[in-house]
C-alpha positions in Angstrom: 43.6 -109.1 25.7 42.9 -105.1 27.0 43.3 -104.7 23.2 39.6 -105.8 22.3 38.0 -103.7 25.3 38.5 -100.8 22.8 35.5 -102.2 21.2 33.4 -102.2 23.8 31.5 -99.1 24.0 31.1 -99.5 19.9 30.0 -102.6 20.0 27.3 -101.9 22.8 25.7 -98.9 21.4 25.7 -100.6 17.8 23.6 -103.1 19.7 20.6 -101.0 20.6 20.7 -99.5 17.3 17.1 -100.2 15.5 17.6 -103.0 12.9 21.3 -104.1 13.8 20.7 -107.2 14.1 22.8 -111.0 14.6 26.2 -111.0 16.0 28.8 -108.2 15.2 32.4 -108.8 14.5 35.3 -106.7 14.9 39.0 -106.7 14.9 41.9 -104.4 13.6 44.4 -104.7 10.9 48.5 -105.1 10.9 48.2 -101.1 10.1 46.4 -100.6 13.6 43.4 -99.8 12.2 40.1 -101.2 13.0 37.0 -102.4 11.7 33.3 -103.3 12.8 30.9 -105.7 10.8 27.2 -105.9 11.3 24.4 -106.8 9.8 20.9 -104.8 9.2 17.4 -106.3 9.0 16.2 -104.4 6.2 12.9 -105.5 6.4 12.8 -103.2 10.1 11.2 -99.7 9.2 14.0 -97.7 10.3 16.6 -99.6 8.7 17.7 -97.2 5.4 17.3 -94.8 8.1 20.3 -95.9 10.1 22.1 -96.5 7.0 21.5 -93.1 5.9 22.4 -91.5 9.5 25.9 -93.5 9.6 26.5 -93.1 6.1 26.4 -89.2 7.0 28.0 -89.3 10.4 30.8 -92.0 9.5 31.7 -90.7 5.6 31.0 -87.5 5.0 29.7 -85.2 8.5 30.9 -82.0 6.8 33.6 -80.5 4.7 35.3 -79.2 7.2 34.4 -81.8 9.8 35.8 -85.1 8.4 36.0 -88.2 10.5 39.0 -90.9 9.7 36.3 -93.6 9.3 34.4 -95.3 6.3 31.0 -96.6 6.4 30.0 -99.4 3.7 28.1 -102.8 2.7 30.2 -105.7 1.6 28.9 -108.7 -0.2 29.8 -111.9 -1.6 29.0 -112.0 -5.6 25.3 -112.5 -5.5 25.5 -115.3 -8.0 27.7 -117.0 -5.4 25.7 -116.6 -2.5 21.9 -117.1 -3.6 21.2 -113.4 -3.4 22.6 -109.9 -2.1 20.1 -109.8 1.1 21.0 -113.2 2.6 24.9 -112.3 2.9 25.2 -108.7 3.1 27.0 -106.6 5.3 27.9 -103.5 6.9 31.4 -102.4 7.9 32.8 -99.2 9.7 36.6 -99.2 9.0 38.8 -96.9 10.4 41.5 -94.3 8.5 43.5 -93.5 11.5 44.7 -96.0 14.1 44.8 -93.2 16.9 40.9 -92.8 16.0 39.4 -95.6 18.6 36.2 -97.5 18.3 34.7 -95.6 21.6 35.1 -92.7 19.9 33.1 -93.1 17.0 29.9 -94.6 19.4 30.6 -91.0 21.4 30.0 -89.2 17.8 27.1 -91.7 16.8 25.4 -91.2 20.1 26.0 -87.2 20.1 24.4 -87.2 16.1 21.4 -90.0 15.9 18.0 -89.6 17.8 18.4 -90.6 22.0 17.9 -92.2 22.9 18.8 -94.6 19.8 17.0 -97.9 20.5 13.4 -95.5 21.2 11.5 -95.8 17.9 9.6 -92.9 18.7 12.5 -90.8 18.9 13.9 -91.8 14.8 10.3 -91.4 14.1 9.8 -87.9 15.4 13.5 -86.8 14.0 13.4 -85.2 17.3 17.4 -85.9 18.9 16.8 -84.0 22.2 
């Protein structure tokens, strides 16, 4: 069961992230890769923020500065589900089993505004 404590530092900072909200589900494929799903309230101020800060952190940090992860929203066909908003998701999937969940909260923390649940702090874009 040690095998799910790799998600806990992940799964705790993803908590105090502004506009993650509801439970969050993780787990790791046959490959040994992982994945995290979550869902955003995007009705919170800061929410295309957050996508926008993982989206750069997770996919693409810099040429030569790559991480083995994918950031993304899944959905259901809207015309099965009533609507995109009521069943959509987000996902961080890793590339690279050796790449561990704690390690991408360490490079989320070290990159978004601290600390990350303090409004005041996205607001400002001041990360100090």
């Amino acid at each position: 069961m040690g095998d799910h404590r790799d998600f806990d530092k992940l799964l705790a900072y993803l908590r105090r992230v502004p506009s993650v909200s509801g439970s969050i589900g993780s787990g790791k494929f046959d490959n040994g890769n992982w994945w995290v799903k979550f869902s955003l309230d995007i009705t919170h101020p800061l929410a295309w923020s957050v996508v926008q800060e993982f989206g750069c952190v997770l996919n693409y940090l810099s040429l030569e500065e790559r991480l083995p992860t994918l950031f993304m929203p899944v959905s259901p066909a809207p015309y099965l589900n009533g609507g995109p908003v009521d069943f959509l998701a987000w996902v961080i999937e890793s590339k690279d089993p050796s790449f561990k969940p704690g390690t991408v909260a360490e490079w989320l923390e070290g990159r978004l505004p601290r600390p990350v649940e303090d409004l005041a702090q996205w607001e400002s874009g001041d990360d100090t």
